[in-house]
Structures are given as C-alpha cells and as structure tokens.
C-alpha positions as CSV (number, residue, x, y, z in Angstrom):
1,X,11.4,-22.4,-7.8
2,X,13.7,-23.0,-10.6
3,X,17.1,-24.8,-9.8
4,X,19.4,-22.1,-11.4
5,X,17.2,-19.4,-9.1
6,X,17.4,-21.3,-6.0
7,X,21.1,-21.6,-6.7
8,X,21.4,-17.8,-7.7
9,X,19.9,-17.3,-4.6
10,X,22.1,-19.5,-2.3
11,X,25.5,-18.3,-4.0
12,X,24.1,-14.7,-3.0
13,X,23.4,-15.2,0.6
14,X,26.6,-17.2,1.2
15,X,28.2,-14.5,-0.3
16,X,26.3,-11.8,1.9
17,X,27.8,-14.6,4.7
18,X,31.3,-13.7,3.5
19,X,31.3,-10.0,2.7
20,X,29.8,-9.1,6.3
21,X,26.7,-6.8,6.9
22,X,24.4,-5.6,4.1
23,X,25.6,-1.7,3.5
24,X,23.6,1.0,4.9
25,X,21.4,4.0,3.9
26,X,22.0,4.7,0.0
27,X,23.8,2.3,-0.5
28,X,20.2,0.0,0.2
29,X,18.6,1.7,-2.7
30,X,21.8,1.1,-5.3
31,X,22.4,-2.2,-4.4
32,X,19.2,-4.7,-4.8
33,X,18.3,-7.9,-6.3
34,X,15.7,-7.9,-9.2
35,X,13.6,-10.4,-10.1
36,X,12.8,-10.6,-13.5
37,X,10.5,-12.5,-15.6
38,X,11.8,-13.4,-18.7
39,X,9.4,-14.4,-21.8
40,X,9.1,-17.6,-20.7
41,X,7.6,-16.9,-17.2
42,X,10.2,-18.0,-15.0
43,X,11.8,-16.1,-12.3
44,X,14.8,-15.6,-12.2
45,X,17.4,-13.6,-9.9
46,X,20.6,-11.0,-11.0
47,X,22.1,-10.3,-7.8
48,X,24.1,-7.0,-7.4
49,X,27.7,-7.2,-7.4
50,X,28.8,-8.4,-3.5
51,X,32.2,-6.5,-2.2
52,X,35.0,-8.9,-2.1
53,X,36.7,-8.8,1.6
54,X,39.3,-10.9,2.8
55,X,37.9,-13.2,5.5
56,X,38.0,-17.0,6.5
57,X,36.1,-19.5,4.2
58,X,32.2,-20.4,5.7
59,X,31.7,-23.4,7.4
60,X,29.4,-26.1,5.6
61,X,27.3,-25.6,8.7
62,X,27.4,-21.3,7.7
63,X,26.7,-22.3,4.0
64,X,23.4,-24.5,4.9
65,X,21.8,-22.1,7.2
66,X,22.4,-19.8,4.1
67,X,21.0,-22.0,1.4
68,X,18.1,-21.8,4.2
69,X,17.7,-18.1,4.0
70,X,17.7,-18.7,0.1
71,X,14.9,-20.3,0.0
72,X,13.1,-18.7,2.5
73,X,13.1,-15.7,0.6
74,X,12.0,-17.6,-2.7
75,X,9.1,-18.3,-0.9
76,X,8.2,-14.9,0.5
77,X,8.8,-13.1,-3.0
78,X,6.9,-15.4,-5.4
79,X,5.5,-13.2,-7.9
80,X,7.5,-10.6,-10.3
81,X,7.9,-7.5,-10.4
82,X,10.2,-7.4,-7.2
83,X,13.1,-6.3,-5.7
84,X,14.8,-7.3,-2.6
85,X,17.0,-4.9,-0.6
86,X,20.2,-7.2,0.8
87,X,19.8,-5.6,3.8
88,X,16.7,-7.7,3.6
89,X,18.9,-10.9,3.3
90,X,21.0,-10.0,5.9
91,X,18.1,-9.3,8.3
92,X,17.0,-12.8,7.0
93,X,20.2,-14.8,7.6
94,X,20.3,-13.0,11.1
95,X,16.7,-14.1,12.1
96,X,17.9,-17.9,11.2
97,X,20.6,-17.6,14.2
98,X,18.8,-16.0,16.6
99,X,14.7,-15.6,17.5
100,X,12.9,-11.7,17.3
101,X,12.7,-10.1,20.3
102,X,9.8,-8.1,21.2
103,X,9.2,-5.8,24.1
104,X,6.4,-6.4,26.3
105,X,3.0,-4.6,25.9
106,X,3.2,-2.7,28.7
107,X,6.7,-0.9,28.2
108,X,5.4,0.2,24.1
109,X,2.4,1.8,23.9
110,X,1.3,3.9,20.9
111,X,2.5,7.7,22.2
112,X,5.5,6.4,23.9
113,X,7.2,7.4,20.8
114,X,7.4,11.1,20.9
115,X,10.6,11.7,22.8
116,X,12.6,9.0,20.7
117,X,15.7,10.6,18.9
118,X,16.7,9.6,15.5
119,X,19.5,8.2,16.3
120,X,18.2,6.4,19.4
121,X,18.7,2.5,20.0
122,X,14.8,0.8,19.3
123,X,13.3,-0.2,22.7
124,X,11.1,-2.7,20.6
125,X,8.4,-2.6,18.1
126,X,4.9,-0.8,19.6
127,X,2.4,-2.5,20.1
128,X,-0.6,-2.0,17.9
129,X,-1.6,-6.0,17.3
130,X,-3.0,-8.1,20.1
131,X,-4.8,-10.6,19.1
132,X,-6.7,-13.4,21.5
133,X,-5.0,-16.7,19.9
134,X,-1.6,-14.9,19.4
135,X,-1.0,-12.0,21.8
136,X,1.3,-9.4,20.4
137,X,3.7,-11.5,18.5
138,X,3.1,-11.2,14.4
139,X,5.1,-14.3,14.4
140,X,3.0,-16.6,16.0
141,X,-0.3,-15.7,14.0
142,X,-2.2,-18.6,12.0
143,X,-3.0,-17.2,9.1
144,X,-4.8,-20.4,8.1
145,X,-7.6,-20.5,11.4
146,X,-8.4,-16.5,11.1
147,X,-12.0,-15.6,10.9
148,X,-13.2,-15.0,7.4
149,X,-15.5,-12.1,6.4
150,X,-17.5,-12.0,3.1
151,X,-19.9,-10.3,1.1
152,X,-21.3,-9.0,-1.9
153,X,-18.8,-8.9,-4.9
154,X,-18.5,-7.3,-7.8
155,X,-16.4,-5.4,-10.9
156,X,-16.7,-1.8,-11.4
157,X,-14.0,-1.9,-14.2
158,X,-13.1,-4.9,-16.2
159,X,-9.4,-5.5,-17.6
160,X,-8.9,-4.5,-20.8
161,X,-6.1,-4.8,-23.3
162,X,-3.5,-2.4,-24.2
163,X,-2.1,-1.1,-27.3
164,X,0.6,-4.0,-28.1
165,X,-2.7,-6.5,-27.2
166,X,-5.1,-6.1,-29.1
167,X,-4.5,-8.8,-31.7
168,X,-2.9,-11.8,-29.4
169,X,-5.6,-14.7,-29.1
170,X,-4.6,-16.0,-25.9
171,X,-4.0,-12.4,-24.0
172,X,-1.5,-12.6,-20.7
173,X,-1.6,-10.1,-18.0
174,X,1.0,-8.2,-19.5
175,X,-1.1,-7.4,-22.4
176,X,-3.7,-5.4,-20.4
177,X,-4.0,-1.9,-19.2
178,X,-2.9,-0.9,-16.0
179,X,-5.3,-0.1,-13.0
180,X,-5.0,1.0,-9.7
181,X,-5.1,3.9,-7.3
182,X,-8.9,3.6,-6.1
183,X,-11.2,5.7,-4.5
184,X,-14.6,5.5,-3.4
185,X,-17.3,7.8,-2.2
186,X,-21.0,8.5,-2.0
187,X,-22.1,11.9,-3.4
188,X,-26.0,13.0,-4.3
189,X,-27.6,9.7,-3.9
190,X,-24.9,8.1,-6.1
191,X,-21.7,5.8,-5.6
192,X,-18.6,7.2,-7.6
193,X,-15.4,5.4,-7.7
194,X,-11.9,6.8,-9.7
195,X,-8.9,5.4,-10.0
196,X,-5.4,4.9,-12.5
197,X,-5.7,4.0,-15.7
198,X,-2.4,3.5,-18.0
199,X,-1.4,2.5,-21.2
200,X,0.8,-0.9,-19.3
201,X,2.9,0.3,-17.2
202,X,2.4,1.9,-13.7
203,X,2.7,5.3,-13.6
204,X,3.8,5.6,-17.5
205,X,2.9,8.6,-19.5
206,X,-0.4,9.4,-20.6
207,X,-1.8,7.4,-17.8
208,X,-5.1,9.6,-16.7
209,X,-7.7,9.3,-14.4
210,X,-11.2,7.5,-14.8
211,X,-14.2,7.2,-13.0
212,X,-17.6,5.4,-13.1
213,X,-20.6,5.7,-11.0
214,X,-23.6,3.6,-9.6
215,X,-26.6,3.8,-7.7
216,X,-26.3,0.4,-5.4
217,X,-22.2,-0.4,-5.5
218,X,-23.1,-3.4,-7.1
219,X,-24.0,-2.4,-10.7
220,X,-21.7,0.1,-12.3
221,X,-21.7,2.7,-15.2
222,X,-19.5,2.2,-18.2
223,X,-16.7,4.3,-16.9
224,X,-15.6,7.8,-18.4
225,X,-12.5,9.8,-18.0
226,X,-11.5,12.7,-15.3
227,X,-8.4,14.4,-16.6
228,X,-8.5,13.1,-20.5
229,X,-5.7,11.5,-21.3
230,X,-2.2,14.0,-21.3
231,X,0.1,13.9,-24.1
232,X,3.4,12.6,-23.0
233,X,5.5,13.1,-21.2
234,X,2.5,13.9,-18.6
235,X,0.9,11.7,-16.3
236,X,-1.8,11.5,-13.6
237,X,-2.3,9.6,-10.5
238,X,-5.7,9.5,-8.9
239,X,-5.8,10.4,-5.7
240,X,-9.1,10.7,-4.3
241,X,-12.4,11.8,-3.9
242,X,-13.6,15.0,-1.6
243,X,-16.7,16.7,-0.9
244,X,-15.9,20.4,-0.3
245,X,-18.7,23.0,0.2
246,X,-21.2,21.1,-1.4
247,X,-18.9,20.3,-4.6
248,X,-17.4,16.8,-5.4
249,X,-13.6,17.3,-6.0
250,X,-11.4,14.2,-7.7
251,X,-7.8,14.7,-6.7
252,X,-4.6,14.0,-9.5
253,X,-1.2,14.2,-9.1
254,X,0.2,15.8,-12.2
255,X,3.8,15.2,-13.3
256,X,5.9,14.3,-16.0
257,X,8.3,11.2,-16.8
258,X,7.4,7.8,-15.5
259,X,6.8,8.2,-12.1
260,X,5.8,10.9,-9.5
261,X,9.0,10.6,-8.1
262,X,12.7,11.6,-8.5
263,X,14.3,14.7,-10.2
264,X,12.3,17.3,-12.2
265,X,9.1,15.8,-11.9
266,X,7.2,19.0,-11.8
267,X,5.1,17.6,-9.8
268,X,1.7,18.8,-8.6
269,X,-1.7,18.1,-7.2
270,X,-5.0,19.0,-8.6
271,X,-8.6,19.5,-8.3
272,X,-11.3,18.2,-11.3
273,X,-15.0,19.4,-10.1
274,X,-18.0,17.5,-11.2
275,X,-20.2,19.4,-13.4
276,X,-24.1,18.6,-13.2
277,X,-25.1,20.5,-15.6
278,X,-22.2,19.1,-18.1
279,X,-22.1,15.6,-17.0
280,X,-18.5,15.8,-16.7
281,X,-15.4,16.8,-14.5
282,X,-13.3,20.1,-15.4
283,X,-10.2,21.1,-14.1
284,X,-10.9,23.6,-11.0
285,X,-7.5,24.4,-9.8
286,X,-4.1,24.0,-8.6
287,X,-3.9,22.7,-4.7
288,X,-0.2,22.6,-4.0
289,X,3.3,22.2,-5.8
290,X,5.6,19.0,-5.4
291,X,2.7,17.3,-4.1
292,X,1.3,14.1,-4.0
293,X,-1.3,13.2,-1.3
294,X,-2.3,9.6,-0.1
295,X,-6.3,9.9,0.4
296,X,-8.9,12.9,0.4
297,X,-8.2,15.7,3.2
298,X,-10.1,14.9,6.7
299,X,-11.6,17.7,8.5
300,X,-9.5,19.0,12.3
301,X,-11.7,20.0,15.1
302,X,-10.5,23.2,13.9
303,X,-12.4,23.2,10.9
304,X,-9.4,23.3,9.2
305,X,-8.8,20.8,6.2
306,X,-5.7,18.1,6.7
307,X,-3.9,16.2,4.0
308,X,-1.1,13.7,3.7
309,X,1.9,15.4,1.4
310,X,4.9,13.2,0.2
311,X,7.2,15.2,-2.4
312,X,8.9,14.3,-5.0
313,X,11.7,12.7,-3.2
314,X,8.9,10.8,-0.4
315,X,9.7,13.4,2.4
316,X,6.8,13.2,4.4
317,X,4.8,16.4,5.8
318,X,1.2,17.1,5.9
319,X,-0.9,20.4,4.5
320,X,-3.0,22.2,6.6
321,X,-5.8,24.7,5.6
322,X,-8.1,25.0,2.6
323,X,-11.0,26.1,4.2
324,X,-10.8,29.7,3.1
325,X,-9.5,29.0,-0.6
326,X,-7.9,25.7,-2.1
327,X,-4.8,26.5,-2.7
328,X,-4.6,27.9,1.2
329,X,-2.0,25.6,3.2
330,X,0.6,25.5,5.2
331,X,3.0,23.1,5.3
332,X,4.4,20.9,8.3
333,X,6.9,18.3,8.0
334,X,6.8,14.5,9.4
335,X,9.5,12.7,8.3
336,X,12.3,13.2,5.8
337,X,13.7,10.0,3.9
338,X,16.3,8.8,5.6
339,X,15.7,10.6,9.2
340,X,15.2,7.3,10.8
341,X,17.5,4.7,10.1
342,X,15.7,1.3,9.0
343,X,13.0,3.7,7.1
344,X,11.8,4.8,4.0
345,X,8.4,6.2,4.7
346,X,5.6,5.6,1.9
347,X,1.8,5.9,2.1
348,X,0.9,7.5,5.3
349,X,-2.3,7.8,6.8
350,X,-3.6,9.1,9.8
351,X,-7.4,9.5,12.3
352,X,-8.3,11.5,15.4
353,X,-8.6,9.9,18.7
354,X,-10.7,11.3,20.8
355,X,-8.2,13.2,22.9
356,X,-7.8,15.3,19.4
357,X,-4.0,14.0,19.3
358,X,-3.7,12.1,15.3
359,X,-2.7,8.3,14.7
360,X,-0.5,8.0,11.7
361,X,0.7,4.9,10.1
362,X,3.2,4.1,7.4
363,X,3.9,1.5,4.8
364,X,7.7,0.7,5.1
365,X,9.7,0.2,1.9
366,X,13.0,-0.8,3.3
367,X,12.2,-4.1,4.3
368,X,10.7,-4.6,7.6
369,X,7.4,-5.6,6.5
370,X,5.6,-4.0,9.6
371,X,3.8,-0.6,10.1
372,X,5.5,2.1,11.5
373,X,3.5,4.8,13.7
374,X,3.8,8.2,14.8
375,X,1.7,11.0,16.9
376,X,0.9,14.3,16.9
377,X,-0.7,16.0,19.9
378,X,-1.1,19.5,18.5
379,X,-3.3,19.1,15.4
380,X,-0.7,18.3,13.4
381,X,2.0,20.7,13.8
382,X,4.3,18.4,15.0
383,X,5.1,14.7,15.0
384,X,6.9,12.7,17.1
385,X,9.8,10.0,15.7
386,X,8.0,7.1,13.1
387,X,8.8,4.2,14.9
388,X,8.4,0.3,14.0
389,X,5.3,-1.4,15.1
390,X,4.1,-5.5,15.6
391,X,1.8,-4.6,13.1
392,X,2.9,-7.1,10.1
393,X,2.3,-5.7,6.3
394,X,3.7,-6.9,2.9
395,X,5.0,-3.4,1.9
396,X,1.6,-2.2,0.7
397,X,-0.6,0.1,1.1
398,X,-3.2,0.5,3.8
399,X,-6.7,2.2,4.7
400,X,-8.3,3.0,8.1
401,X,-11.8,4.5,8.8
402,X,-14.1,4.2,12.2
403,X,-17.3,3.1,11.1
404,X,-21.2,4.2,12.4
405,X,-21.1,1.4,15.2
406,X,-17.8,2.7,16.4
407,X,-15.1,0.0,15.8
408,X,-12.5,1.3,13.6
409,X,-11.6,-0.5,10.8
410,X,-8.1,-1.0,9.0
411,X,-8.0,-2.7,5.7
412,X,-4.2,-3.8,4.8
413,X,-2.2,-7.1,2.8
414,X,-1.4,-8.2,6.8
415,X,0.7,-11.5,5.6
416,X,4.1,-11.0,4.3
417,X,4.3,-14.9,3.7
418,X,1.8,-14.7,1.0
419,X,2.6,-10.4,-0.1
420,X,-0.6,-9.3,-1.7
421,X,-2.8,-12.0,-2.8
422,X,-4.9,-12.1,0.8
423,X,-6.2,-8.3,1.8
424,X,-6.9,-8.6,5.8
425,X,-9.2,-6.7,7.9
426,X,-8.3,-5.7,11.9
427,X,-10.7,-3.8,14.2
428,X,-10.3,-2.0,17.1
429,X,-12.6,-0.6,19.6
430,X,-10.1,2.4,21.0
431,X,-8.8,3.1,17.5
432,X,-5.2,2.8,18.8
433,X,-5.0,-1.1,19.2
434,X,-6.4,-3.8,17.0
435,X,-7.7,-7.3,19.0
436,X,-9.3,-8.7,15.8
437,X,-8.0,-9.6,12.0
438,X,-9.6,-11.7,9.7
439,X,-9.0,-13.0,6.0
440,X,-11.5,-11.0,3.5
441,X,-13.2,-13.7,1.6
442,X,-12.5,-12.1,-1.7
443,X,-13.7,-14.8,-5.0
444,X,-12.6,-15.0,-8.4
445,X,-14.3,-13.2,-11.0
446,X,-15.5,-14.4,-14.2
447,X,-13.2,-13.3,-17.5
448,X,-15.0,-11.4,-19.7
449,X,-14.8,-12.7,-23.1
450,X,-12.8,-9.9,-24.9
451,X,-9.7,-11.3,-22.2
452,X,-10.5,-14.4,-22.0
453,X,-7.4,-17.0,-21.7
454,X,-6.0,-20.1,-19.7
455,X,-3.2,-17.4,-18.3
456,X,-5.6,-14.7,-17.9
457,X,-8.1,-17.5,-15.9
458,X,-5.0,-18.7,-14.1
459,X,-3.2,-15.4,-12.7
460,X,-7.1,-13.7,-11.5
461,X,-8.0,-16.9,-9.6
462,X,-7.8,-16.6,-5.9
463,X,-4.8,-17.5,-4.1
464,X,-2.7,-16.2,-7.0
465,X,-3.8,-12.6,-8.1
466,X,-2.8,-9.7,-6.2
467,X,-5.4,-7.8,-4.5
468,X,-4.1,-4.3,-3.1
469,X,-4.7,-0.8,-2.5
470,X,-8.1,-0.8,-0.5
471,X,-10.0,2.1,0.0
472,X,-13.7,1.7,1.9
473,X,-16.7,4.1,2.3
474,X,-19.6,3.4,4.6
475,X,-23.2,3.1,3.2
476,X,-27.0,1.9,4.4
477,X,-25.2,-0.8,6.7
478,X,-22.3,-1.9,5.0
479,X,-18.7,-1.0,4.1
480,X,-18.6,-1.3,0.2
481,X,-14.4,-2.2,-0.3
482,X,-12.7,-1.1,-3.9
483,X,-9.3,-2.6,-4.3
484,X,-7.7,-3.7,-7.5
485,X,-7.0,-7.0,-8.5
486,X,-3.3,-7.7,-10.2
487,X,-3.3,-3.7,-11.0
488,X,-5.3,-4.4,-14.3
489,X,-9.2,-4.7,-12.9
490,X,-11.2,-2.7,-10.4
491,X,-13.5,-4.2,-8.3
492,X,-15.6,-4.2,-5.0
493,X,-16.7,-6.3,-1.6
494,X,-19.4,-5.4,0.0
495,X,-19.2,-6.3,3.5
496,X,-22.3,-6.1,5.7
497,X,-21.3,-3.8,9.4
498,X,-23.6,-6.6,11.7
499,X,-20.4,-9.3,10.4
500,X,-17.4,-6.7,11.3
501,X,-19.4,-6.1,14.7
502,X,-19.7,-9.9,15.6
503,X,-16.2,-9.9,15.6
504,X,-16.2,-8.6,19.6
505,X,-18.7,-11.6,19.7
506,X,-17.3,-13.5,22.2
C-alpha cells in the first residue's frame, strides 16, 4: 500500500467517523469508493464526496481505530478493478468497537426463514458452515491449516491479445481478451465447455460466445465460436450448456450496450443447437424476454424444467416450464432488488432436497461477504425471505452439484481476506449444511509464448491471479472444475471423487 492511498483511506474513514452512518438503500449504489489503477500500476483511492454535519471533533483515540479500519480494508481489496460501498466502511469501523454476534445453531436452521418479514429485525445469520476446528463462526476459520485437494490441470483456452495488443513486446493483462462465464458438460462421448469471450472489457460489445471440445478433459480442441461475433452495439453472455430431448442447447444472453443490465438493454435469452451434421451451433430460438439466467435449467419432480431469471434490473424470479415448447414458462418471483434491506441479490442458485422443498443461495453485492439463503417448499412457486447466512464468500459467484457418492459439493471464493485468488470447496452430506472446506490446490500455468512477459508471468502465478466463476460436471470418477483465471484464460482441475469422499475420513 502506497502512503498517499493509505492516507486517502484514513482521511475517508475519519470522515465516515464524523459524518455518522453510511446512507442507506440508493444512496449505497451512488456513493462508492473506486479504486483505480492508473498507468503506472498503483492503486489508488477517490473517495465520494462525505456530507459535512456539524458535530464534535474525533478523539485521537476515534481517529486511530479509524486509520485501523483504513488499512484493514487496503488489505481486503488488493487488486483493481473494485469498488467499496461506505456502508462497507461503516460496517468495518463498527466491527473494530464491538465483536460479531452470531446466533446459536440451534435457534437458525436453513427453513427457519420462511415467515421472516422484510422489514423484520435479523435473529442472526443461518447456519449453513460447521466446520470441526471452527464450529459455525466464519471468523475463527484458518484458512492457512484447511485441507487441500488437487488434481489433474489443464487450459482449455489460452489468453490471447486484444485488438490494442497485438504489437506491445512485453504484453500486460490489460492487453488480452476477456474470458469468463464457463460452462461445462458431457454430451455424445465428448466434453464441451463455452464461455465469454470479449474484445477487453467485460461484457463490452461484440463479446460472443465460444466453445471447444475434448474427448478426456485434459486435451482440448482449438476452440470455435457459438453466436459469431454481433456487430455493436450487441453482446452475448454465455450461459450454459443443456441437454434437452436428446439435443445439446448452449444458452446466451443477448443484449445491447455494455452490460446486461440497466435501462433499454433489450435483453434476452437464447438457445444455439449443435448441429452434427454441420459441425456447428445455429440459433434455435428465443427462450424468454428480459432474461438472463445463472446456469442450465434442472429438471422438478414434475418433469417440469426450472431456471434461475434475473432481469435487467437483478430482480430475482425463477422460470418454470419448457417441457412442452421452449419458449413455454411461467414466471415466479424471489426477490426484488432492494426487498430486503442489506441485499442486492446476484447469482442465485438452487438443488432439491429430498423432501422436494429447493435450496437457494445468493452472492451478495452489498457488502456482506456471506451467502444469503432462501426456500421454497412448493416447487418453486414461492420463496420465503433471502436471509444472511455464516457462509463466508468474496462477492463472487458460486456452484453447487451432489455428486454419484452422494456428498454435495459447493465450489465458491470462501475467503474474503484473500477475494478471488483461492477458489474453496465445502461438502455436505444432507445437502443443507456443510462440515468440510478445503483450499483447491490450483498451480500456475505455463505462458504461452505469443503472451509471454515478466507482468503476464507475475499476475497468472498462484497467490496472485484471480480464479472465479466455477462450474463442475461429473465424469468416470472425477469432477473435472472449469473456472477462469484473471477473466482472460480458461482452464480446468480435475479432481478425483475417492479425495472429495475422504474428506468424512475421520
């Protein structure tokens, strides 16, 4: 940390000291603090204005816990692009004065939730995270002495350079495409894997969706392209793979602008079709308007199709349907932005228990960094209140499948210390609380020669590089992990099922 940061910092929390608490609601979104990296790599910090208010001067005592909060949150938002609510440095100043409180487990179970109003007081996080060495507190868990899994590793899709990079002899991040969005799955006798590829930045226009294919996981295609790339202002997000009556379907939001979501975004979701006789994907239909989904439908025991749905402005329902036609659903709502206070849902997922009742989860982009979880006990018709869980997460997304031994498996960045450069896996054996996490071994890759650079070398090396957005399919014994690596490379960890089982080794 720079000196004029850590000072732009500390002048910002003692001024948060001054004006009072962080404002509420909207105001969250307006008011942030951005980090941004200027050319020569350093971070530094523009706060938002601060409110004057008439009030006593700090004591020196006041303005030293606050220089404390600033450098607290230095260390817990390292790496640019960021930005940090100040409700986040309020909650942050607050935590120095006085320790969490969490409620027992026995008074928050998962399902305890359903009754809660919106404008309820919290009766404590739920607890989702026990863990032997820690118990249910995310505070007390040594990140450093969790069990490690490993496997196979490899690249499905290498960096490459943008546009603006294709001349520069020693190539920086920021001069490669952008990657992201993954999806795995095994379809006649082969492994296919898609994702988001962009020009440089995420979400841009003309980003489209790829793909690449391979018989073992390990060894991988060159990869080709899904939608072809849109002229802008259009863009595509992938956002999944489903088999349907025999068919493989890759799923794309469509929309226009940079981003899927605000205003006018005519937003929709698509189905591409793989073609055997072509070799190639072609556009199939339509699914739903103002749609974006978070991974491929599941199946009810309905037979009925069910589907994650955030509009443009991240409301939250789910789509029910598509088993007589694909563009046949009806739409239920979860959770509106800004419906519970101290949440701005993103990312959802959800599994069946065997009750039938779902199990959703959400990413929480207001500043929490833990899960939040939800139930529905009626197929998905209606959800009870998204409330906060123990369940730590650095604002990222997540994945969750039960795999053929029965332990269900949840794959997520579970260390809001270090953000996204460690990905985590937790198991559970009821699928509604996890008793085991451990650190995914993940190595550095070798830097293909086209890219090669000291700053390329330095920001892909372990303990540095970002690894997010998993997504895992099951296969002949193991669970074959895609996630991307600093959102410019796509690769894969193959992690054998007999070491995720020897975790309830005791």
């Amino acid at each position: 940390m720079t000196r004029k940061t850590f000072i732009s910092l500390a002048t910002l929390a003692i001024a948060l000291l001054v004006s009072g608490p962080a404002p509420e609601a909207d105001a969250q979104q307006r008011d942030r603090v951005r980090w941004n990296t200027p050319p020569d790599g350093r971070h530094r910090v523009v706060p938002a204005a601060v409110p004057r208010r008439t009030q006593s001067r700090p004591s020196q005592r006041s303005m030293n816990r606050e220089l404390g909060t600033a450098t607290l949150l230095t260390s817990e938002h390292p790496s640019p692009p960021r930005s940090v609510p100040l409700a986040m440095l309020q909650r942050s100043a607050e935590a120095q004065r006085k320790p969490l409180q969490h409620a027992p487990p026995e008074d928050r179970r998962p399902g305890d939730n359903d009754e809660q109003h919106d404008d309820a007081p919290a009766a404590g996080p739920i607890v989702l995270l026990e863990l032997p060495e820690s118990g249910t507190d995310p505070l007390k868990i040594n990140y450093a002495t969790l069990p490690v899994l490993g496997g196979d590793h490899t690249v499905i899709s290498q960096a490459t350079r943008n546009r603006q990079g294709t001349s520069i002899p020693n190539p920086l991040p920021t001069d490669m495409r952008f990657e992201l969005h993954n999806y795995l799955a095994h379809y006649d006798g082969r492994f296919w894997c898609i994702w988001s590829d962009g020009p440089k930045v995420e979400d841009w226009p003309t980003q489209e969706v790829r793909f690449a294919t391979s018989l073992d996981g390990i060894h991988w295609q060159p990869s080709g392209s899904v939608t072809g790339t849109p002229q802008a202002p259009y863009a595509f997000i992938a956002r999944g793979l489903w088999v349907r009556g025999g068919e493989l379907l890759a799923l794309a939001a469509h929309y226009q602008g940079k981003g899927a979501f605000g205003v006018n975004k005519q937003l929709e979701l698509r189905a591409y079709v793989w073609d055997n006789d072509t070799g190639d994907w072609r556009f199939k239909q339509k699914i739903y308007d103002n749609a974006i989904n978070n991974f491929p439908p599941q199946r009810l025991s309905t037979g009925e199709w069910i589907l994650t749905r955030r509009d443009a402005r991240f409301n939250v329902s789910v789509l029910i349907g598509g088993r007589r036609r694909l563009d046949d659903w009806e739409v239920f709502p979860v959770v509106k932005v800004g419906g519970v206070k101290g949440f701005r849902p993103d990312e959802p997922i959800f599994w069946s228990l065997p009750d039938d009742s779902l199990f959703a989860l959400y990413r929480d982009n207001s500043g929490s960094q833990r899960l939040f979880h939800s139930t529905s006990t009626d197929a998905g018709r209606n959800w009870g209140t998204p409330v906060i869980t123990n369940f730590p997460n650095a604002t990222s997304k997540l994945y969750s499948m039960a795999t053929s031994s029965g332990i269900r498996v949840l794959i997520l960045n579970a260390n809001p210390a270090l953000g996204r450069r460690e990905l985590h896996l937790a198991a559970s054996r009821d699928g509604r609380r996890f008793t085991r996490l451990a650190r995914l071994d993940i190595p550095t890759p070798p830097i293909h020669a086209a890219i090669d650079s000291p700053g390329m070398r330095n920001r892909f090396r372990s303990g540095v590089a970002s690894l997010q957005y998993p997504h895992v399919s099951e296969h002949s014994g193991a669970l074959y992990l895609a996630y991307s690596r600093n959102k410019l490379q796509t690769e894969l960890l193959r992690i054998p099922l007999a070491e995720i089982d020897a975790m309830f080794t005791d």
